[in-house]
C-alpha positions, 0 to 999 in steps of 0.5 A, spaced: 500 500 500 502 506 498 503 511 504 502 518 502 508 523 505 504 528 512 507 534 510 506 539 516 505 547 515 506 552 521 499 553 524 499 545 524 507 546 528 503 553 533 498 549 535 502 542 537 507 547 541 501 551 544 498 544 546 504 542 549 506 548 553 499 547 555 499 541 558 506 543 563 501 548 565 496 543 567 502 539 570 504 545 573 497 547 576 496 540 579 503 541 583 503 548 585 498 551 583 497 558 583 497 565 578 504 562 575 501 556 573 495 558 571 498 564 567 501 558 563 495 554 562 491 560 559 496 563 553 497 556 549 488 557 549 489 564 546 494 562 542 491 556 540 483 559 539 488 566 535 491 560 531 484 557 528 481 563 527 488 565 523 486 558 518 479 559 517 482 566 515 487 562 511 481 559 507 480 564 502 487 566 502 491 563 495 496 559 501 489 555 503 486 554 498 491 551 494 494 547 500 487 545 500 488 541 493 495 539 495 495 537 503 498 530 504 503 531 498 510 532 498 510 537 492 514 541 487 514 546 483 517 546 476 517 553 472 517 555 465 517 561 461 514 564 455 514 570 450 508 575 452 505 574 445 504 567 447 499 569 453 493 569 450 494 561 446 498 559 453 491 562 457 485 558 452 490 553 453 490 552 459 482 553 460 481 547 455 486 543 460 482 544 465 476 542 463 478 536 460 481 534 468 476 530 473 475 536 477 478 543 475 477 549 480 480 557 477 483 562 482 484 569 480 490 572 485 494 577 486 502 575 488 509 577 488 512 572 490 513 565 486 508 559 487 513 555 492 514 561 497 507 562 497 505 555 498 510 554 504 508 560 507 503 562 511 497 568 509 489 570 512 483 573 508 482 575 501 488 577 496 487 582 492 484 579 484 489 582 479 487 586 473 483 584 466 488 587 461 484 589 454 488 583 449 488 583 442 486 576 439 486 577 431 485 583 427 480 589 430 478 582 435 479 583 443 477 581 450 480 581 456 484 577 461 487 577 468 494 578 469 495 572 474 490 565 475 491 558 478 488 553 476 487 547 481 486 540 478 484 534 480 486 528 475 487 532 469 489 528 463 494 525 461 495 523 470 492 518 474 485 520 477 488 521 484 493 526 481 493 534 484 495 539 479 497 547 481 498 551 475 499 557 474 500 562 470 503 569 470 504 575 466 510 580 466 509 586 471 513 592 467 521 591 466 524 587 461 525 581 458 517 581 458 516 573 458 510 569 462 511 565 467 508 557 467 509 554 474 506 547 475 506 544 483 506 537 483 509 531 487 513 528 480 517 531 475 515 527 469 508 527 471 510 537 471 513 535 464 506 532 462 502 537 464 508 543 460 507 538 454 500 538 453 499 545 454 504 547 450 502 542 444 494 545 445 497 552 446 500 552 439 495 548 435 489 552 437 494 559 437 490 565 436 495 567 430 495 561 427 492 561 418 492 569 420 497 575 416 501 578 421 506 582 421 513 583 425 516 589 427 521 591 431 522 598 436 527 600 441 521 604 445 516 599 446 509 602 446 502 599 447 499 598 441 492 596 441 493 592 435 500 587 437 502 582 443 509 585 445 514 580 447 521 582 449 525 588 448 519 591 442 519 585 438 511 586 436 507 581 432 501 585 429 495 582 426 493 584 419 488 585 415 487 578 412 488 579 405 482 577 398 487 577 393 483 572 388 484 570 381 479 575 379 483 580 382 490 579 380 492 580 372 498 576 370 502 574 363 500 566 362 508 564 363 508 568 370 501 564 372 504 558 370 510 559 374 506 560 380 502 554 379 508 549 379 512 553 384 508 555 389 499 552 390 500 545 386 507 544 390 503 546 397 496 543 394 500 536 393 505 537 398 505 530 401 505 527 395 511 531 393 515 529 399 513 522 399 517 523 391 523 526 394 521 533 394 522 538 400 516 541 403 520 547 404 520 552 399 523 559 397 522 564 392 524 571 390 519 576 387 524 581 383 522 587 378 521 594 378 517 598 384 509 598 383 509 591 378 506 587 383 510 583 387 507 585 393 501 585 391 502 577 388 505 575 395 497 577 398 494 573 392 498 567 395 496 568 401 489 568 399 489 562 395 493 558 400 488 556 406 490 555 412 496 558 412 499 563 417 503 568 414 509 573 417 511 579 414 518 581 415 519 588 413 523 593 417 528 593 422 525 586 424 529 583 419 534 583 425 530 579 428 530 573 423 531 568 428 524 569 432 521 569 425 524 563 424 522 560 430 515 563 430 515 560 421 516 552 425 511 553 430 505 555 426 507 551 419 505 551 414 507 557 414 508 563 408 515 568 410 514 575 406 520 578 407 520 584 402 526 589 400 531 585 401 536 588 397 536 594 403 538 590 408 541 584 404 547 588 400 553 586 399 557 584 405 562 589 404 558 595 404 552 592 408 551 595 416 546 589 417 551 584 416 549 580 421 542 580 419 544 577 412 548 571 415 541 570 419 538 570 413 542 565 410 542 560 417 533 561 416 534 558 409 540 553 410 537 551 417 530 548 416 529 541 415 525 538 407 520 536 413 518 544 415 512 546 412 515 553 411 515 558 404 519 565 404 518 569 400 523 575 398 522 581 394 527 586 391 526 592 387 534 590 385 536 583 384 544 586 382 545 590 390 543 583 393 549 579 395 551 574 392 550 569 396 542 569 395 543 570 388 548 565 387 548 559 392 543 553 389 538 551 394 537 557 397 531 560 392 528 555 388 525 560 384 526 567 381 521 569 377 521 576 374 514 581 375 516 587 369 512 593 367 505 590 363 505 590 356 500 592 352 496 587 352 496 587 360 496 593 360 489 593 357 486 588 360 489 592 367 485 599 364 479 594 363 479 592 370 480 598 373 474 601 369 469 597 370 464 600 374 465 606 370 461 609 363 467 609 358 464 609 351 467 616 350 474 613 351 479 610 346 481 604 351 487 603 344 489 611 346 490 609 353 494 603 352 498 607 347 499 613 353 500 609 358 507 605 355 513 604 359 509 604 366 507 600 371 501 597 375 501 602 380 502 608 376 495 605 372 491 606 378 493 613 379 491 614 372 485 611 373 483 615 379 486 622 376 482 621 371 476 619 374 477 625 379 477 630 373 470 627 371 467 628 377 469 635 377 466 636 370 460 634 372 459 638 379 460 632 384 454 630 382 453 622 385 450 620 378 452 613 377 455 611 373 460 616 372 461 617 364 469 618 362 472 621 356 479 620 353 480 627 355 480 627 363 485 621 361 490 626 357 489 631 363 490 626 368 497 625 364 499 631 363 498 632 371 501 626 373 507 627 368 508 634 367 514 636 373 517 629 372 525 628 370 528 621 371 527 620 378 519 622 379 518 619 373 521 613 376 517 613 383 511 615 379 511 609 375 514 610 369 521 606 368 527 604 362 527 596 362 533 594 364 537 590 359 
């Protein structure tokens, strides 16, 4: 039969010596009577009745109510940490943990100090609750959580029935490094380890970040942003609109197309059939081409058309920070990187400030196994000042694929998209392709919606629908947008010289 170890706590030790001293004092009485004697024989009553009150106090105290679950037991307590972003996913984790126990109790404290002081020691009354901080959990989506919050678990799964459980988890009080602390009270290591296994696996498998668009960046002033989970030294993860980038919204040439069907949704559609072909499932890609071609607006298309998957945008500083980006991209795989720009960060090592984030770059694309369901996406506006060891080293990219400037026919049929809620019987759509040679996407739009702009100036603003165009607000447009233009304006509003 097992014997469970008698663990004893101060007031159980108070009253044990208070008896004792008691029972001199009757001895005392019975040989010598007199006030001395009885002096002795009345304190430890005090005592004693001080005592009990203290610990039915004690009940409604943290100290009570979790010594209540784990009297008998001799227990430690084993800690964990997460980043601060994790709160959220470590917090539902939890609760849906709890549920799953025999018997599951929540309990909202407020405490300074770790979980085994405050369980060795000893407190009467009702501590304070801790505050409900306002958290975001997807984009413009928020509710509210305590800073602190037990949960007292009878057999919960994973254990035997007649297993106790305390688990706490802690969110950070101001300071640096922001981390969560995980504190599990038990009486056996592995059966702690179980616990930490379990919560972590459901902690990323139900993560509120997962199939969404976030966006990394890095600030050396962390602030509060009501659109972030904060971790760390301002590393901030923001959730984005997510984008609906469909087929009908994108225009490319065939070839592109085609490409992008091999390289990137026929290799993720069929992935496992790849893979069990010998084909890795990790995948990199590099979008190059003139400013305003599309690039960034086809890594939106992918994601739209990949469902389920969870996309990191990587712009900024946070490109320093490629290592938690990449631990991040192996937790919630399958998983899509976008690093855009990457010629401003990732030039040539001997003129390049952010050398080491090159070399990080290069460890994330060596360093992920053919098993890691990750696909980056690099974007860059000039293929020539990206080092050579992204441009030249074979099984980093697996595909580069050029988005130039539009030609006539895609220019059209960009034209025709942009105009179709729109009266364009006064407009030569042929003129228009003609005007607009040399130019990029971005700079079509701007076309469209000068002009459009000096149609309804024409006819007073009015809210008629739908609005008429005609081919001369397109050549006021042009004018306007063009006219105080030299190689470089031309440049930044769309107009560019091929490369040869």
């Amino acid at each position: 039969m097992h014997h469970r170890p008698i663990l004893l706590y101060p007031s159980d030790i108070l009253i044990a010596l208070c008896i004792l001293i008691g029972a001199v004092g009757a001895g005392a009485i019975g040989a010598h009577g007199g006030g001395q004697a009885a002096f002795f024989a009345a304190v430890p009553v005090v005592v004693v009745v001080i005592v009990l009150v203290l610990r039915v106090g004690s009940r409604f105290h943290t100290y009570g109510v979790l010594n209540g679950l784990l009297r008998g037991l001799r227990y430690q307590v084993f800690n964990d940490q997460v980043p601060l972003y994790r709160y959220v996913d470590w917090f539902r984790a939890l609760e849906r943990y709890a549920a799953l126990a025999r018997e599951g109790r929540r309990w909202d404290a407020l405490h300074n100090e770790d979980l085994l002081p405050l369980l060795r020691g000893f407190a009467a009354g009702r501590p304070p609750r801790p505050a409900r901080k306002k958290m975001c959990v997807g984009f413009e989506q928020y509710d509210f959580f305590p800073d602190e919050v037990y949960w007292l678990l009878r057999g919960p799964a994973g254990l035997e029935p007649e297993d106790r459980v305390v688990v706490r988890l802690r969110a950070p009080r101001g300071g640096w490094p922001q981390w969560v602390r995980v504190e599990v009270a038990c009486d056996d290591e592995a059966k702690s380890r179980v616990v930490l296994e379990r919560l972590a696996e459901d902690a990323l498998a139900g993560s509120i970040y997962r199939g969404q668009f976030l966006e990394f960046r890095y600030v050396q002033n962390p602030h509060t942003d009501a659109d972030s989970q904060v971790e760390g030294a301002g590393l901030n993860v923001l959730f984005k609109a997510r984008p609906n980038v469909t087929d009908a919204d994108i225009i490319l040439d065939e070839r592109t197309t085609e490409i992008l069907r091999r390289s990137v949704f026929d290799f993720f559609v069929h992935r496992e059939e790849l893979h069990r072909l010998g084909l890795p499932r990790k995948r990199a890609l590099l979008f190059y081409g003139p400013p305003g071609t599309g690039k960034t607006h086809t890594c939106r298309h992918i994601h739209t058309r990949l469902a389920g998957i969870t996309s990191i945008l990587a712009t900024g500083d946070s490109l320093t920070r490629l290592q938690d980006v990449g631990k991040f991209a192996r937790q919630l795989r399958p998983t899509l990187v976008i690093i855009e720009d990457v010629d401003l960060v990732f030039a040539s090592r001997e003129v390049n400030p952010y050398s080491t984030a090159l070399g990080e770059l290069m460890d994330q694309l060596d360093g992920f196994t053919p098993d890691e369901e990750v696909m980056f996406l690099l974007t860059t506006n000039a293929i020539e000042r990206v080092e050579q060891a992204i441009r030249d080293r074979p099984g980093r990219i697996n595909q580069c694929l050029y988005l130039g400037l539009p030609g006539p026919a895609l220019r059209r049929r960009y034209l025709e998209r942009y105009l179709k809620r729109y009266d364009t019987r006064g407009v030569d759509l042929d003129h228009l392709v003609r005007q607009t040679e040399r130019t990029s996407q971005a700079f079509l739009k701007e076309y469209v919606l000068r002009a459009v702009q000096v149609a309804a100036e024409a006819v007073g603003y009015r809210n008629g629908e739908p609005l008429p165009l005609h081919t001369a607000h397109f050549d006021t447009a042009f004018e306007e947008l063009t006219a105080h233009g030299n190689r470089h304006s031309d440049a930044i509003m769309g107009f560019h010289t091929e490369r040869e």
